[in-house]
C-alpha positions as CSV (number, residue, x, y, z in Angstrom):
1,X,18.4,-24.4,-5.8
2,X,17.2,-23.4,-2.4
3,X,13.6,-22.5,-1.9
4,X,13.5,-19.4,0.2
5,X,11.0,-19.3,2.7
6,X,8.7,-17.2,4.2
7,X,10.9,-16.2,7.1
8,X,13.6,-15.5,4.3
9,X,11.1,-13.2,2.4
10,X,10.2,-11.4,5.5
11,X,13.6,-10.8,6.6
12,X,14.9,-9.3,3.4
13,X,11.8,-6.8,3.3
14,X,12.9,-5.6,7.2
15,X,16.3,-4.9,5.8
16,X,15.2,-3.2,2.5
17,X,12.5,-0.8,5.0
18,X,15.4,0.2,7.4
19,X,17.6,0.9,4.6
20,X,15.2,3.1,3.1
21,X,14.7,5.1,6.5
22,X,18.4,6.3,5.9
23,X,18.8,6.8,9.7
24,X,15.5,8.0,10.4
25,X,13.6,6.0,13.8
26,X,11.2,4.1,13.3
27,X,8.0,2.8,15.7
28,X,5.5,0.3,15.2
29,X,7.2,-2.3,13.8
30,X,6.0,-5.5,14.7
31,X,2.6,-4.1,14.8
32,X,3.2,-2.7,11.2
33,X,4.8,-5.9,10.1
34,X,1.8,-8.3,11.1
35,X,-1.1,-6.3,9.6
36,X,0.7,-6.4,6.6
37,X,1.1,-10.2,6.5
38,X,-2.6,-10.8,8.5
39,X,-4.2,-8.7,5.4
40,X,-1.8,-10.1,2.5
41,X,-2.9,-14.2,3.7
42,X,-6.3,-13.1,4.2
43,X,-6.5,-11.5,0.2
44,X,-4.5,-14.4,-1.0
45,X,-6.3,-17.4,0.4
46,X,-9.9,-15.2,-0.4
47,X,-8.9,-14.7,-3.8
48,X,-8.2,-18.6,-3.8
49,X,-11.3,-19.6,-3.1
50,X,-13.1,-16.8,-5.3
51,X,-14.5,-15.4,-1.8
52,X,-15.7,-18.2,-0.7
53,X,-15.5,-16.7,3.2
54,X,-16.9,-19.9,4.7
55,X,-14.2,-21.6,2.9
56,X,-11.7,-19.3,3.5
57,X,-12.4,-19.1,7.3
58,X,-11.8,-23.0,7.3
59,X,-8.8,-22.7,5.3
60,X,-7.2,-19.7,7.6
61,X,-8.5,-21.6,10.9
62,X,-10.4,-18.7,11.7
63,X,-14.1,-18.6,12.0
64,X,-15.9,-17.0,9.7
65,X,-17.5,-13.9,11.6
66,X,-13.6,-12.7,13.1
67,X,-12.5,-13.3,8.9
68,X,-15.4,-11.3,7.8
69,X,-14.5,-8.1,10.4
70,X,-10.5,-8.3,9.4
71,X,-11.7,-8.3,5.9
72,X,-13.7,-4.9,6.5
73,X,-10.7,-3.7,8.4
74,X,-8.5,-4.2,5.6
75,X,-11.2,-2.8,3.3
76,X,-10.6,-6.9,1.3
């Protein structure tokens, strides 16, 4: 059985949000798209580490101050 992947994943959510717009436009996208994954890896890997943000930080290959104000942006 083929592992999807995360490009996979991404892809089938795109087509699922376009069907649901039924025709409607749509604006935004990429920008809407990349907060969404930024805040989702940020949570997941913050949870991993029990909020560890030093540890986080490492793990994302972010430092720790620019982790700590995406983490108040997406009230993590």
């Amino acid at each position: 059985m083929k592992q999807r992947g995360l490009q996979d994943c991404i892809k089938e959510n795109l087509e699922k949000y376009f069907s649901d717009l039924n025709g409607e436009s749509s604006n935004g996208v990429f920008k809407m798209v990349t907060q969404q994954a930024e805040s989702a890896t940020i949570k997941y890997v913050l949870d991993k580490v029990n909020q560890n943000q030093s540890e986080a930080a490492r793990i994302l290959g972010i430092n720790r101050a620019t982790l700590k104000k995406k983490a108040s942006l997406y009230n993590l």
